[in-house]
C-alpha angles and dihedrals in degrees: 000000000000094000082058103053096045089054092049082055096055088059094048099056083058087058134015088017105046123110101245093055090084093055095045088057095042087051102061081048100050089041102059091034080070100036094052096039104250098311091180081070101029093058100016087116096028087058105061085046090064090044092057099028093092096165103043088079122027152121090274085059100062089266124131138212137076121266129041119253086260092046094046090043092048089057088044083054089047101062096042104037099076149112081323092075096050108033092018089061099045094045090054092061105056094040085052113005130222088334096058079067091053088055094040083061097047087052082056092058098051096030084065090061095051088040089055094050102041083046097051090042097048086046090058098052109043129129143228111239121213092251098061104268131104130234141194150136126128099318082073095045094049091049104032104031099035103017087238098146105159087042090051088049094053089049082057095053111053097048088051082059089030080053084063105035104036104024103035119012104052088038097066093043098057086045087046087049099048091044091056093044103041103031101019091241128158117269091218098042089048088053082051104059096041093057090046084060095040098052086053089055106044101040095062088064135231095321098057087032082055089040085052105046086035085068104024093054110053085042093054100045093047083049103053082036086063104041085042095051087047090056097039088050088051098064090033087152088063100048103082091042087051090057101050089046088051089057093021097076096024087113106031101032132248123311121229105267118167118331083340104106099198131271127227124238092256086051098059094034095052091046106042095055093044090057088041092060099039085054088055121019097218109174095010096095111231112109084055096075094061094046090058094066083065122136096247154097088207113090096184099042084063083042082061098044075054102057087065094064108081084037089062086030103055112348096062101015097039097039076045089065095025084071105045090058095040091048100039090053098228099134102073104040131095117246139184117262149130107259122234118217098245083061107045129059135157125246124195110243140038121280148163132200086217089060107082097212090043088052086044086051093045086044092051094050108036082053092051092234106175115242095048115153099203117093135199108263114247112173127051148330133194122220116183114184094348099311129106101240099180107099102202099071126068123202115231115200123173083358089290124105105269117224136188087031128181130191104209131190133176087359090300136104108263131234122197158040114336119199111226125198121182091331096314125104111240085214110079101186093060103101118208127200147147133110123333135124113302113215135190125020086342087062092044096048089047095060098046077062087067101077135071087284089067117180078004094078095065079061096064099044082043086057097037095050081053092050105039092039086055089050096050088048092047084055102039085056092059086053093053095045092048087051097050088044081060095046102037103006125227097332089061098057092072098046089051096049097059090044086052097051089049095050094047080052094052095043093063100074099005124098097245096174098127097048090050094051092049086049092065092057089052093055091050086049088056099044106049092053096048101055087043082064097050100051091058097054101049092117097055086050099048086052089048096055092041084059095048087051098055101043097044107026109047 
């Protein structure tokens, strides 16, 4: 299993991992934010007077579909605000530091203008389905608009597997994970319940899937803004200092500050975009499947309710949580905690991270900066009574120098000679831990600890990642089922859902490694073909939106 995951990452570093996927995705962006004149300003209010403007478009007024503006934009939200708001950020940060927010924002902006074009083409182009519903996304526009069928196929495909890998299984695993570290539940049970409630949602189709995250969003999100508000008052004095450090090193990088040994340019900028476009999901395609249930014979009035999306997404949600982290000073603190393999590694040699040249030596290697003199350890270590004695080697955790640290077996502190091979230990049951950076949703969880609710905040951010990981796997379900309507038809939909609901089952307690690696190749296999589509009909877009223009806004 592990071969074959570590093959499936090697393609995707060729892929959804590359460095030039970033750009790839930015320059769509960039591209039609200057052909169609800076839509995300142009619209921006328009926008939010066709979301809460219910009866200026309905069935009553000759329109088709089946969910409201506000309805088809909630589901959108609900797939993409997720477990990326709350650890992404917080993994962004301490990859890149403050800048990688500045670039996570830029994605935003750009990613308005993508999410307004694949949502008015895939509008267009949407079908009626034999029971009744009506589907569409990029699948539609490929085969309908450019005749591009096995394209459009492969596109299906890969959001039916992305459905698994990046909207169910990782989701309920997180929920499974939170629940067991903040409440001390089953994983299993936990599994249980959830799919319980899933298979209600979902089984009941897109009218009672847009009813739920109608209600679930705006109540989640209301709830994170004001757990969020209550840290980031808290540290006032921090607020103004967070934001100039946040445009201060957009274009250098991050200084060391703290634990935080630095990070280069290329680092925050890679990272922050990445994270950007995982929040959102600009040019992927997804979101585009919801908006085209909307109530409406206007494609590109249901494009404008989309541009919102990564504003509210990432704009508001991620620089929310941005802050909380940035003001409460988290980020770059040591805490307690059991490291997890992807984090630790062992270097040959002795360093600090008080000592300047040492910090120069550690920036230089976590940034891959070529000419680094430190190396990866392969040889031996000694522990006695729990503690590392040899005094050549120095234990890296969260790219920061661990202290206070303890090698652990059987539940007892272990005493003897440790194999090390490139930085790893060879033995796996040996269990590491002590103070390091945290990253990711345990980051996040930590600094919503700094503010006058105390422990109380890792409730919220416990209670948020459960909220906002079930409504990503209620969307991504639509999505799925949507796909599969395009590849069997109708008789296929049943048969996926109860596939789905297993596998979200499985996933809670299950190791789903391999499925999630392979996920992120499915979403790269979305994503290229669907910019490519959009490129190529930028004419016909640009002549949509005139249109729109001239019929609704003069």
């Amino acid at each position: 299993m592990l071969e074959v995951n570590n093959f499936l990452v090697s393609i995707d570093s060729f892929i959804g991992s590359a460095r030039w996927f970033p750009f790839y995705l930015l320059g769509i962006g960039l591209f039609f934010t200057i052909y169609l004149k800076f839509p995300q300003i142009r619209f921006f209010k328009h926008a939010w007077g066709v979301l809460f403007d219910p009866e200026k478009e309905s069935k009553e007024h000759g329109a088709h579909g089946e969910t409201s503006h506000f309805q088809a934009m909630s589901m959108a939200l609900s797939g993409t605000i997720g477990t990326g708001n709350i650890g992404g950020v917080g993994l962004a940060i301490y990859l890149g530091g403050p800048a990688a927010i500045f670039w996570m924002l830029m994605t935003a902006f750009m990613g308005m203008t993508t999410k307004f074009v694949e949502v008015s083409l895939s509008h267009k182009y949407r079908v009626d389905v034999d029971d009744g519903t009506v589907a569409g996304g990029p699948m539609y526009v490929m085969d309908r608009g450019l005749g591009w069928k096995p394209l459009a196929m492969v596109f299906a495909a890969a959001v039916a597997l992305s459905s698994f890998g990046s909207g169910s299984m990782p989701q309920v695993n997180n929920i499974a994970q939170v629940m067991r570290e903040t409440f001390d539940f089953n994983e299993m049970a936990v599994g249980g319940v959830a799919s319980v409630l899933l298979g209600f949602v979902i089984i009941g189709g897109i009218t009672r899937i847009a009813a739920f995250a109608s209600r679930i969003v705006p109540t989640m999100a209301l709830l994170y803004f004001v757990g969020a508000l209550c840290v980031i008052v808290s540290n006032y004095e921090n607020i103004v200092p967070s934001f100039i450090s946040i445009f201060t090193y957009a274009f250098d990088g991050s200084a060391a500050v703290g634990g935080f040994l630095g990070a280069t340019f290329a680092f925050a900028f890679n990272r922050g975009v990445n994270r950007g476009l995982f929040s959102n999901e600009a040019g992927q395609g997804s979101s585009a499947i919801a908006h085209a249930s909307a109530i409406t014979e206007e494609p590109v009035s249901e494009g404008m309710v989309s541009l919102l999306e990564p504003f509210i997404d990432t704009i508001i949600i991620c620089t929310l949580t941005g802050l909380v982290i940035l003001s409460s000073g988290v980020w770059t603190e040591k805490h307690q905690n059991t490291f997890q393999t992807s984090d630790f590694s062992i270097i040959a040699g002795s360093y600090t991270d008080t000592l300047p040249e040492d910090k120069q030596a550690l920036f230089n290697h976590l940034n891959f900066i070529e000419g680094s003199t430190i190396r990866e350890l392969t040889g031996e270590i000694t522990i006695a009574a729990g503690r590392m004695t040899t005094t050549d080697a120095t234990i890296l955790n969260a790219r920061s120098v661990a202290e206070d640290v303890m090698f652990m077996k059987d539940d007892q502190p272990y005493t003897g000679i440790l194999s090390v091979i490139d930085g790893d230990l060879e033995d796996r049951d040996v269990v590491v831990s002590g103070k390091s950076l945290l990253h990711s949703a345990a980051l996040t969880s930590v600094a919503f600890t700094k503010s006058f609710l105390g422990e109380n905040g890792k409730y919220i951010v416990a209670f948020s990642l459960a909220l906002f990981a079930f409504s990503t796997a209620v969307a991504w379900s639509y999505y799925g089922d949507r796909a599969v309507t395009y590849l069997f038809g109708h008789a296929g939909v049943l048969p996926y859902r109860i596939l789905y609901v297993i596998g979200f089952f499985v996933a809670s307690f299950a190791d789903t490694t391999v499925i999630w690696t392979f996920a992120a190749i499915t979403v790269a296999f979305m994503t290229i073909p669907n910019v490519i589509c959009m490129f190529v009909m930028r004419k016909e877009v640009k002549h949509m939106v005139n249109d729109y223009v001239e019929k609704k806004l003069k």
